[in-house]
DSSP file (Angstrom, degrees, kcal/mol; ACC not computed):
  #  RESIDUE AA STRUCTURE BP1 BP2  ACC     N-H-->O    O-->H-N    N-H-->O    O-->H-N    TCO  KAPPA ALPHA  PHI   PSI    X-CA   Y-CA   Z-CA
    1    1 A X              0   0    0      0, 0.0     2,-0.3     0, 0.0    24,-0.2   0.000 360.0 360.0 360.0 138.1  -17.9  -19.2    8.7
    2    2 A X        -     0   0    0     22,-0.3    22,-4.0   115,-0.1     2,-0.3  -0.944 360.0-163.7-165.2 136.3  -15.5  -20.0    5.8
    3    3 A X  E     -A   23   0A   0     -2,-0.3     2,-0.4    20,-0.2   117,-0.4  -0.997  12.0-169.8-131.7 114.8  -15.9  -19.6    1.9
    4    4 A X  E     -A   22   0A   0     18,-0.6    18,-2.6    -2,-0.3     2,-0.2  -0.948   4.1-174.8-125.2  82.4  -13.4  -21.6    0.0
    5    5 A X  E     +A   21   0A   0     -2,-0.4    16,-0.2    16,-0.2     2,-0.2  -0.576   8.8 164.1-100.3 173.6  -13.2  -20.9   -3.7
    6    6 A X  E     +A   20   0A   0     14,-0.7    14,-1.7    -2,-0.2   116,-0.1  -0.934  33.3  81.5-165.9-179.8  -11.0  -22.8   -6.3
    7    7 A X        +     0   0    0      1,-0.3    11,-0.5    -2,-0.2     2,-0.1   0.538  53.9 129.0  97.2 -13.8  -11.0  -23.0  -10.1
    8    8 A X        +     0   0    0      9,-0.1    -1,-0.3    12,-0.1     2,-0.2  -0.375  24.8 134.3-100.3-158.7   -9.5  -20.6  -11.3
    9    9 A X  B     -b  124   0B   0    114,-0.9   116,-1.9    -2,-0.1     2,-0.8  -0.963  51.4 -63.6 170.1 140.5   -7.0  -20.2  -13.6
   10   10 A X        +     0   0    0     -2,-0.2     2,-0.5   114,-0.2   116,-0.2  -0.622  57.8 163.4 -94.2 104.3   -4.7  -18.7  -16.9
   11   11 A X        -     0   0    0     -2,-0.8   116,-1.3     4,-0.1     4,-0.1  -0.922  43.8-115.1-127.3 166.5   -6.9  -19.7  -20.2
   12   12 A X    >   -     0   0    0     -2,-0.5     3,-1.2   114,-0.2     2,-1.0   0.010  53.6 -71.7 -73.8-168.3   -6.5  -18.4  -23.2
   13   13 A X  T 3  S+     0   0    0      1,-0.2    73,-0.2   114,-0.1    -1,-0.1  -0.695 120.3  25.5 -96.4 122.3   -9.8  -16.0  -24.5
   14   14 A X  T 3  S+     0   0    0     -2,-1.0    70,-0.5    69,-0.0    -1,-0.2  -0.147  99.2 118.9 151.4  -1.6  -12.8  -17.7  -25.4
   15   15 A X    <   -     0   0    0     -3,-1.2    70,-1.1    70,-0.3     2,-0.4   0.378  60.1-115.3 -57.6-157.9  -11.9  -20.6  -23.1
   16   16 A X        -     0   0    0     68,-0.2     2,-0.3    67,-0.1    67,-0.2  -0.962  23.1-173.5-168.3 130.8  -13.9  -21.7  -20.3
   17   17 A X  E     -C   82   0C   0     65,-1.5    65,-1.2    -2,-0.4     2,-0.1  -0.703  10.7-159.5 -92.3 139.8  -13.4  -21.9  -16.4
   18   18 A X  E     -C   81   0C   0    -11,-0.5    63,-0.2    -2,-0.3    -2,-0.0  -0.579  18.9-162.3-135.0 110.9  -15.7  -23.4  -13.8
   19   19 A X        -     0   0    0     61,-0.7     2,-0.4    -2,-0.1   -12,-0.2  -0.042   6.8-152.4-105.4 165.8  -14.9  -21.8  -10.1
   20   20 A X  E     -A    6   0A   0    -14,-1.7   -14,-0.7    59,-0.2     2,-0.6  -0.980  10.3-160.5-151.7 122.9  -16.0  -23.4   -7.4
   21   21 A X  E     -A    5   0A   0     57,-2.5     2,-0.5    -2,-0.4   -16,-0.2  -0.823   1.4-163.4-126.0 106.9  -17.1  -22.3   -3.7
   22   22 A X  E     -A    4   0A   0    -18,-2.6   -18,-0.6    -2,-0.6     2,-0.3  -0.840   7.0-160.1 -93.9 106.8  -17.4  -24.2   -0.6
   23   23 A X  E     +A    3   0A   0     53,-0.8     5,-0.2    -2,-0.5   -20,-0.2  -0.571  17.3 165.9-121.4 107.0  -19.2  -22.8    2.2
   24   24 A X        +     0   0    0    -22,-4.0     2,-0.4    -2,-0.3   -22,-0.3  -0.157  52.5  42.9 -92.3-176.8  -18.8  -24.0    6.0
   25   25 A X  S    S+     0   0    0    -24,-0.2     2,-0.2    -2,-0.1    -1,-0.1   0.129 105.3  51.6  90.5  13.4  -19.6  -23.0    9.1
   26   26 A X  S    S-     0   0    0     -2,-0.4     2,-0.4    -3,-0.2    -3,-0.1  -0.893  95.1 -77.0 176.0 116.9  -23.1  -21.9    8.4
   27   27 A X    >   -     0   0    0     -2,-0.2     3,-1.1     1,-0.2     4,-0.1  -0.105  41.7-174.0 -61.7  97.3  -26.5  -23.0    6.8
   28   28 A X  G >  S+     0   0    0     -2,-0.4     3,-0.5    -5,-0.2    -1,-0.2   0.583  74.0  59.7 -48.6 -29.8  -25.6  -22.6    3.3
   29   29 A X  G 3  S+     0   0    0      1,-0.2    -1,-0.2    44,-0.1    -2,-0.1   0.654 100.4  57.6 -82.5 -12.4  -29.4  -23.4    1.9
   30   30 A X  G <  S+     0   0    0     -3,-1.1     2,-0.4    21,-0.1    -1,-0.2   0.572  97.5  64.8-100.5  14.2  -30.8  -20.5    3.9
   31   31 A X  S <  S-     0   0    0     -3,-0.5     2,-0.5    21,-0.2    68,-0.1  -0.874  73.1-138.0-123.3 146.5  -28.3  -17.1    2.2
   32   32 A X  E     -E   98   0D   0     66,-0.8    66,-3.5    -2,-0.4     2,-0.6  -0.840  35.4-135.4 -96.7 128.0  -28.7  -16.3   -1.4
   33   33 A X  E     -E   97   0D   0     17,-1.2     2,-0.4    -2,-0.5    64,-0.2  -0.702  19.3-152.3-123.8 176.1  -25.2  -15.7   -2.7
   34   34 A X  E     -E   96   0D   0     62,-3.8    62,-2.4    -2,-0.6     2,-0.3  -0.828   7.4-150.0-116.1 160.8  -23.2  -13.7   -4.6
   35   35 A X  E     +EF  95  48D   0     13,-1.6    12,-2.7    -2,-0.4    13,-1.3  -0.911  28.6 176.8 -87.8 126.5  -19.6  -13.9   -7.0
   36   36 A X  E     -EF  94  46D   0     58,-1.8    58,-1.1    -2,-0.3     2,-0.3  -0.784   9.8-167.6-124.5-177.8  -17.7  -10.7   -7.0
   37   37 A X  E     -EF  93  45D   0      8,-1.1     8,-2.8    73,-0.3     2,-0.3  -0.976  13.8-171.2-174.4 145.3  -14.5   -9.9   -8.5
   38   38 A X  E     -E   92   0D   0     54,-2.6    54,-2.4    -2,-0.3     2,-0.4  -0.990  10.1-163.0-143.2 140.8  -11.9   -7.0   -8.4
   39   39 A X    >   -     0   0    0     -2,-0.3     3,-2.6    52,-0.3    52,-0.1  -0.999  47.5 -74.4-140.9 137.2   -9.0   -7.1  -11.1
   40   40 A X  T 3  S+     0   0    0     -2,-0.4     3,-0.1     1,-0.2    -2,-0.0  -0.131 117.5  13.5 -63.7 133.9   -5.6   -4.4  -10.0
   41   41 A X  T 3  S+     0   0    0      1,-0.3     2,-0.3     0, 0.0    -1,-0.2  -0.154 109.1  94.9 100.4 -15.6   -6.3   -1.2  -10.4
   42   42 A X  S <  S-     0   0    0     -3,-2.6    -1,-0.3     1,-0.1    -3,-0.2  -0.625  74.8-102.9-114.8-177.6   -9.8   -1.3  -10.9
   43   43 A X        -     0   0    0     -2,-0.3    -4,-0.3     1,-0.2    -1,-0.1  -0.234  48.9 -90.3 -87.8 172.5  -12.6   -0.9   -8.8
   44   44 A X        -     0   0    0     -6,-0.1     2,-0.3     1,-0.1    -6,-0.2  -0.186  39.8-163.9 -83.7-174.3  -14.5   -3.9   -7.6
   45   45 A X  E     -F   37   0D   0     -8,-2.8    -8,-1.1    65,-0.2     2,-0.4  -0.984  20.3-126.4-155.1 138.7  -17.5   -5.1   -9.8
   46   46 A X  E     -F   36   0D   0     -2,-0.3   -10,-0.3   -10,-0.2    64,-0.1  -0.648  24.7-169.1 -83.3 150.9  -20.3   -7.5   -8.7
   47   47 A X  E     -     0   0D   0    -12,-2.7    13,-1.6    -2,-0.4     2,-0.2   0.877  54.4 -24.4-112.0 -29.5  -20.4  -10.5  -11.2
   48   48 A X  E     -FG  35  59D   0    -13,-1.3   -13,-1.6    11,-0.2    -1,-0.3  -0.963  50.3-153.1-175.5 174.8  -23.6  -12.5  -10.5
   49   49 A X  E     - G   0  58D   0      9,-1.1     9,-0.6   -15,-0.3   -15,-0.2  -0.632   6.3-173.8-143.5 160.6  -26.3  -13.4   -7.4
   50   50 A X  E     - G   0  57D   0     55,-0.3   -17,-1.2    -2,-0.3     7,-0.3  -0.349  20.0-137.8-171.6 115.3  -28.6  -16.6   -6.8
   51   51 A X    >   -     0   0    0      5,-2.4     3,-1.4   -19,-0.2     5,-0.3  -0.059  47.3 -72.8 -73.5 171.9  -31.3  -16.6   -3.8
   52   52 A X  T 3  S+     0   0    0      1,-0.3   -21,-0.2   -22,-0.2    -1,-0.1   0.588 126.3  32.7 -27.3 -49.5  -31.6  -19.8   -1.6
   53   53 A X  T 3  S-     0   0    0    -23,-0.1    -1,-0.3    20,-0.0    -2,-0.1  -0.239 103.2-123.3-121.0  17.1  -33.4  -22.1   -3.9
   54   54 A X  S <  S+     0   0    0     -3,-1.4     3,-0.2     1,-0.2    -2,-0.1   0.538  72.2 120.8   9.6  47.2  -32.1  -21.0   -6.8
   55   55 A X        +     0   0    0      1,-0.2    -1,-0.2     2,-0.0    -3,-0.1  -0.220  69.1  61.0-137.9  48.1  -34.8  -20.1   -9.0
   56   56 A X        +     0   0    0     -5,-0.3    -5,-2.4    -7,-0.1    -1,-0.2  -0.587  62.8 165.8-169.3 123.7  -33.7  -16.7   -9.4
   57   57 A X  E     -G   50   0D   0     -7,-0.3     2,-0.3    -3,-0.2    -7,-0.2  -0.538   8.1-172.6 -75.8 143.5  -30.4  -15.4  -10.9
   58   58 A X  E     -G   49   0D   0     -9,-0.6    -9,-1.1    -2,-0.2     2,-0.1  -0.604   6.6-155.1 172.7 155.2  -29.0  -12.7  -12.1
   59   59 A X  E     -G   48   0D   0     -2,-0.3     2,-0.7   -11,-0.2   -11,-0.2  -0.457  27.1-119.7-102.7 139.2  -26.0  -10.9  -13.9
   60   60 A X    >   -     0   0    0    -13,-1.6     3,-1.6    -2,-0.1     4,-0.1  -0.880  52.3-105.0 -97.8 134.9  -24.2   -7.8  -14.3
   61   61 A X  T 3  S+     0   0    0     -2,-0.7     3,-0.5     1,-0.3    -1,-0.1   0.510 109.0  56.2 -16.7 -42.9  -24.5   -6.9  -18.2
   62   62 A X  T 3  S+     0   0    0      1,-0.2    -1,-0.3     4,-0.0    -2,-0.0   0.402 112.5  42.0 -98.8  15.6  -21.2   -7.7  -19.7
   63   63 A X  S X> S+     0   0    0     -3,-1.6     3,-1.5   -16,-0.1     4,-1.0   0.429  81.6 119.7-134.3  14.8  -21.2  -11.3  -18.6
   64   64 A X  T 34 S+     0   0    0     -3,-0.5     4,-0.1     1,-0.3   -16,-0.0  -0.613  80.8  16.1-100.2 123.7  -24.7  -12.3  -19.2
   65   65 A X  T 34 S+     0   0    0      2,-0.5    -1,-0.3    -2,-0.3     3,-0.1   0.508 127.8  57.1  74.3   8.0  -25.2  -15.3  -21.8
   66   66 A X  T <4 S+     0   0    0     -3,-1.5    17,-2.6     1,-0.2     2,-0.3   0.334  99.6  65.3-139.8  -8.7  -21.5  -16.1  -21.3
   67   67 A X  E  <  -D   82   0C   0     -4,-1.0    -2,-0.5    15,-0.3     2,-0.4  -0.971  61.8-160.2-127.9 114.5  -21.6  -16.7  -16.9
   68   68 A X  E     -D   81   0C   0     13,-1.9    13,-1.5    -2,-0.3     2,-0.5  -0.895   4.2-158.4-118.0 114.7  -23.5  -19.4  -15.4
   69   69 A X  E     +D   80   0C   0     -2,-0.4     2,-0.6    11,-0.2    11,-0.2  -0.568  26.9 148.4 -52.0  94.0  -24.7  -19.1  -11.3
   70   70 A X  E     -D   79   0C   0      9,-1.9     9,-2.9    -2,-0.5     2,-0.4  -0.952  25.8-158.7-135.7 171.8  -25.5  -22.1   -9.5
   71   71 A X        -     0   0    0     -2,-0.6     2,-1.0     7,-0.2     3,-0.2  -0.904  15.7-151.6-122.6 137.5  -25.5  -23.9   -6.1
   72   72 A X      > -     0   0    0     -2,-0.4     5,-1.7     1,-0.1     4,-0.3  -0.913  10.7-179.2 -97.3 129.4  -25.6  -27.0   -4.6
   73   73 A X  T > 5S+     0   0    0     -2,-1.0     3,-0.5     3,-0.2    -1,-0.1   0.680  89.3  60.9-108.2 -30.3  -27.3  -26.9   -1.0
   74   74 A X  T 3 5S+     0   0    0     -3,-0.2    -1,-0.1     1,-0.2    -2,-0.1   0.993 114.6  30.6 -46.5 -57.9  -26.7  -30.5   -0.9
   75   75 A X  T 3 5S-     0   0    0    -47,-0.0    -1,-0.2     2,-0.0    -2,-0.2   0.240 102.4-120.6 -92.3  15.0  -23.2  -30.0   -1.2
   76   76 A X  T < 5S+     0   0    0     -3,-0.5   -53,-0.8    -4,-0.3     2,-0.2   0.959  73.8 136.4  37.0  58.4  -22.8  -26.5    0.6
   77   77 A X      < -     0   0    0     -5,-1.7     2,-0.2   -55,-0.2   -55,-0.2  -0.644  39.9-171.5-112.9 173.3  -21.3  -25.3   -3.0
   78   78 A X        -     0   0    0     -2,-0.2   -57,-2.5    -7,-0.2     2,-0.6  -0.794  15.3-162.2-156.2 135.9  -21.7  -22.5   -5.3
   79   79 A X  E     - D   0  70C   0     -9,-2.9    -9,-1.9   -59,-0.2     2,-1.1  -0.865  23.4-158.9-148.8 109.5  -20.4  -22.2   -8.7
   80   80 A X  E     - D   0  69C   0     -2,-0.6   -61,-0.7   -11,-0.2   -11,-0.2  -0.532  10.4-165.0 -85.4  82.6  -19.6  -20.0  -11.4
   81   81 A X  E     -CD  18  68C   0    -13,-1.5   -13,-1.9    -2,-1.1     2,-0.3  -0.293  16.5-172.2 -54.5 151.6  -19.4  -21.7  -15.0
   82   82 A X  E     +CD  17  67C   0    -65,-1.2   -65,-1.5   -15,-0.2   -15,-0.3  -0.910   9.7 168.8-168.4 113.8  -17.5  -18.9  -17.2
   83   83 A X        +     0   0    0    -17,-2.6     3,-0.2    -2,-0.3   -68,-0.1  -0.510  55.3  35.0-128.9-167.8  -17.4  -19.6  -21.0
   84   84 A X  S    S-     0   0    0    -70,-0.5   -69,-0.2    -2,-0.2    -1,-0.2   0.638  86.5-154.1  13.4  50.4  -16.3  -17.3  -23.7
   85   85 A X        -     0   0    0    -70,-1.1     2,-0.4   -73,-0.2   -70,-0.3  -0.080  10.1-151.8 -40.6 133.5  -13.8  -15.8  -21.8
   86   86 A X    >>  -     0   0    0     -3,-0.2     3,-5.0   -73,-0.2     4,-0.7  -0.876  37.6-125.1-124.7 147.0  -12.4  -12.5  -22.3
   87   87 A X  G >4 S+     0   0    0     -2,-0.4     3,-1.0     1,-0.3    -1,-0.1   0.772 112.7  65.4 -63.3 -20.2   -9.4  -11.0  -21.6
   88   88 A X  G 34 S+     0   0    0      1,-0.2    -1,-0.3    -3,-0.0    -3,-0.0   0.708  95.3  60.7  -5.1 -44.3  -12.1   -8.2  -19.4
   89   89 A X  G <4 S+     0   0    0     -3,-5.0     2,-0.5    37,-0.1    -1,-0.2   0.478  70.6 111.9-111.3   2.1  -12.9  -10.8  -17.3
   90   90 A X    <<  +     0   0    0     -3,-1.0     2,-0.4    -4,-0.7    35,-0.2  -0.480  49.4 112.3 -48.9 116.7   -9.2  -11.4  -15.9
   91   91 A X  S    S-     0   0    0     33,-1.8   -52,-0.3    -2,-0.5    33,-0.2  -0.889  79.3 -83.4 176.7 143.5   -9.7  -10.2  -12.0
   92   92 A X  E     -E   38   0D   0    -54,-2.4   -54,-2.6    -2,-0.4     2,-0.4  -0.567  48.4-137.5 -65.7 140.2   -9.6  -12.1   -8.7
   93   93 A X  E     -EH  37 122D   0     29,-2.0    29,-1.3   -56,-0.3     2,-0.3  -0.972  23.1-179.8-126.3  92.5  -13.2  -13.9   -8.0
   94   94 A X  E     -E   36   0D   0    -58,-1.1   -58,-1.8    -2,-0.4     2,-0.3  -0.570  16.1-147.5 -90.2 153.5  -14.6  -13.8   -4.9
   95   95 A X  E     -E   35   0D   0     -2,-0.3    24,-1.7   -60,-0.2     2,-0.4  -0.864  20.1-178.8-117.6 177.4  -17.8  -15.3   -3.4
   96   96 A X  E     -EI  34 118D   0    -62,-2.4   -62,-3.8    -2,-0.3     2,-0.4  -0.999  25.4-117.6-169.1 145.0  -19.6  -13.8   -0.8
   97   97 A X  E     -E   33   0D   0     20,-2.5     2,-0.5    -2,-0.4    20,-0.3  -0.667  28.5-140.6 -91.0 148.4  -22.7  -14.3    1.3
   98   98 A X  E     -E   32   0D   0    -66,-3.5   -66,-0.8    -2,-0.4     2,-0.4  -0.909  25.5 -90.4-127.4 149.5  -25.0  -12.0    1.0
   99   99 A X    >   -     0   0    0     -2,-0.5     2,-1.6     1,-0.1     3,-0.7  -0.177  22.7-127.5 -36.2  82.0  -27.2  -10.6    4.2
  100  100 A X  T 3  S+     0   0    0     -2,-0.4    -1,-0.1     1,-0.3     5,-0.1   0.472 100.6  80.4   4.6 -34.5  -30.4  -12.0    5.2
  101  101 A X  T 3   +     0   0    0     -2,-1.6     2,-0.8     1,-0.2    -1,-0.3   0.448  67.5  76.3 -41.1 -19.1  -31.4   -8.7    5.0
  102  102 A X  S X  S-     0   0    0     -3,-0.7     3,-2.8    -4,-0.1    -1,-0.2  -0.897  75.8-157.1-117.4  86.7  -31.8   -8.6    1.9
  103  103 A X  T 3  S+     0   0    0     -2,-0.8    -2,-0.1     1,-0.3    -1,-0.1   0.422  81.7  32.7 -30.4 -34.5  -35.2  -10.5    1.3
  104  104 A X  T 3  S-     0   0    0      2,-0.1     2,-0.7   -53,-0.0    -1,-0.3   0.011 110.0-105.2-137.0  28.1  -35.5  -11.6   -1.9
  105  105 A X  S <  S+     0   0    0     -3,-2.8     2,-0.8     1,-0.2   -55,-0.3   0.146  77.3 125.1 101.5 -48.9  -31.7  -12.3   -2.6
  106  106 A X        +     0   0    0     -2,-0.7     2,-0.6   -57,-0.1    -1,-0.2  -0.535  12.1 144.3 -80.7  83.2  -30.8   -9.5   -4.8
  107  107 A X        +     0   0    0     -2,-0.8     2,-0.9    -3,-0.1    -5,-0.0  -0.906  17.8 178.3-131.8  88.3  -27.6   -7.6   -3.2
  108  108 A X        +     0   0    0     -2,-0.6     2,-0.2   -62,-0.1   -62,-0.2  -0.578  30.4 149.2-116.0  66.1  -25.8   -6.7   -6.7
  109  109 A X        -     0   0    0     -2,-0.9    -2,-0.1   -64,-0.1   -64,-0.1  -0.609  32.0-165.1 -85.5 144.7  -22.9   -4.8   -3.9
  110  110 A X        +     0   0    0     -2,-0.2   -73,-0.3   -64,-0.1     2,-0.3   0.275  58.0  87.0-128.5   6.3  -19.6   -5.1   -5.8
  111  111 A X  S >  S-     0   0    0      1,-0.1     3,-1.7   -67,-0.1    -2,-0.1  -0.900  74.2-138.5-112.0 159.6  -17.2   -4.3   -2.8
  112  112 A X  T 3  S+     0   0    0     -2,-0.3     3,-0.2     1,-0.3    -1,-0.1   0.407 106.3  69.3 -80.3  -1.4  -16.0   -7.4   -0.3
  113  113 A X  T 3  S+     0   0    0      1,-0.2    -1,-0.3     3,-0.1     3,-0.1   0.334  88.2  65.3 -97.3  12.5  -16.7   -4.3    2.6
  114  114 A X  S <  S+     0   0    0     -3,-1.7     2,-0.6     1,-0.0    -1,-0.2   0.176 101.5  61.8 -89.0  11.3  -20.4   -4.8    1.7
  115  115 A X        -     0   0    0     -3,-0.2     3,-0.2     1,-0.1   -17,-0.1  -0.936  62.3-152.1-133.0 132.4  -20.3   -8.2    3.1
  116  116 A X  S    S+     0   0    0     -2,-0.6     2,-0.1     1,-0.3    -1,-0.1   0.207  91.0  41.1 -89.0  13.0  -19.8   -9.9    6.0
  117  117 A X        +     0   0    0    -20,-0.3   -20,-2.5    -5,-0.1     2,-0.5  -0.616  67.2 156.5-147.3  83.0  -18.7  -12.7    4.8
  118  118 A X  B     -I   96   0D   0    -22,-0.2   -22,-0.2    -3,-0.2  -115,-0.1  -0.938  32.9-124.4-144.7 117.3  -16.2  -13.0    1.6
  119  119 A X        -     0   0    0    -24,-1.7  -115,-0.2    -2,-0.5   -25,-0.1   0.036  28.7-110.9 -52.7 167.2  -13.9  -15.6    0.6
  120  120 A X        -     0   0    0   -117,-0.4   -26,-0.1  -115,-0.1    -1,-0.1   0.467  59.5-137.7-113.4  22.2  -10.4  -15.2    0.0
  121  121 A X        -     0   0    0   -118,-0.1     2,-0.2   -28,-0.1   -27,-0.2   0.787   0.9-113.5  50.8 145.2  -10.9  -15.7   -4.2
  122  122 A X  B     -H   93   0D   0    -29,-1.3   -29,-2.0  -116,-0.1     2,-0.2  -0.664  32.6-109.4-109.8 155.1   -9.1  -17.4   -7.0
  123  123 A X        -     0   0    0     -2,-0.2  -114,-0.9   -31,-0.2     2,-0.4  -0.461  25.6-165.4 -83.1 149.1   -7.4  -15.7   -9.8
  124  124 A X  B     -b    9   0B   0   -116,-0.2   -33,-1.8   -33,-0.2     2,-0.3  -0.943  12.5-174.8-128.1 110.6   -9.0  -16.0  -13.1
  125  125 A X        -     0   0    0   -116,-1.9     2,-0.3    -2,-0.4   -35,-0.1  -0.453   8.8-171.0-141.8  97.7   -6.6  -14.9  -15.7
  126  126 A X        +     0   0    0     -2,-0.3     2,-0.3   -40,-0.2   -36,-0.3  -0.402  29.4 132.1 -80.9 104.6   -7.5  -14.6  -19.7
  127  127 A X              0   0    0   -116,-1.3  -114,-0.1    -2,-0.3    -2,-0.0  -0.987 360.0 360.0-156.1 150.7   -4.8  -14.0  -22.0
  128  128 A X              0   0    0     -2,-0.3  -116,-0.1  -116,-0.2    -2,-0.1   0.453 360.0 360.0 -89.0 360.0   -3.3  -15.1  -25.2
């Protein structure tokens, strides 16, 4: 298994990112995944989720209406669009599979030791 992000990047704040994860080794259409993100010193923080089929989403509070989730199963992708940036949202950006166990998708775990699977994440970093 190997999860391959890229995309990130230094933009100034209110700019716009789009990260990018590519997913091997594994049937990518059957795992809901996740984006997580840890920035030094702080603790990690989950950023946003999307089950198989993608028609269901969802966001941790402070990026919601500014963070968009999606996947391609065609292209064994995942992708976080990231607009309005804020200098907040500077932190290394992982993706991460999340367990079959978890039934309907919804694993909003923010550390890369809840997961058995975690990329080895691009820096996103929002600054003037």
């Amino acid at each position: 298994v190997q999860l391959v992000e890229s995309g990130g990047g230094m933009v100034q704040p209110g700019g716009s990112l789009r990260l990018s994860c590519v997913a091997s080794g594994f049937t990518f259409s059957l795992y809901a995944m996740n984006w997580i993100r840890q920035a030094p010193g702080k603790d990690p923080e989950w950023v946003s989720g999307i089950n198989t089929d993608s028609s269901s989403r969802w966001y941790t509070d402070s990026v919601k209406g500014r963070f968009t989730i999606s996947r391609d199963n065609f292209k064994n992708t995942l992708y976080l669009q990231m607009n309005s940036l804020k200098p907040e949202d500077t932190a290394r950006y992982y993706c991460a599979r999340v367990p079959l166990s978890s039934t309907v998708g919804f694993y909003p775990r923010p550390s890369r030791y809840e997961y058995e699977y975690v990329g080895q994440g691009t820096q996103v970093t929002v600054s003037s």
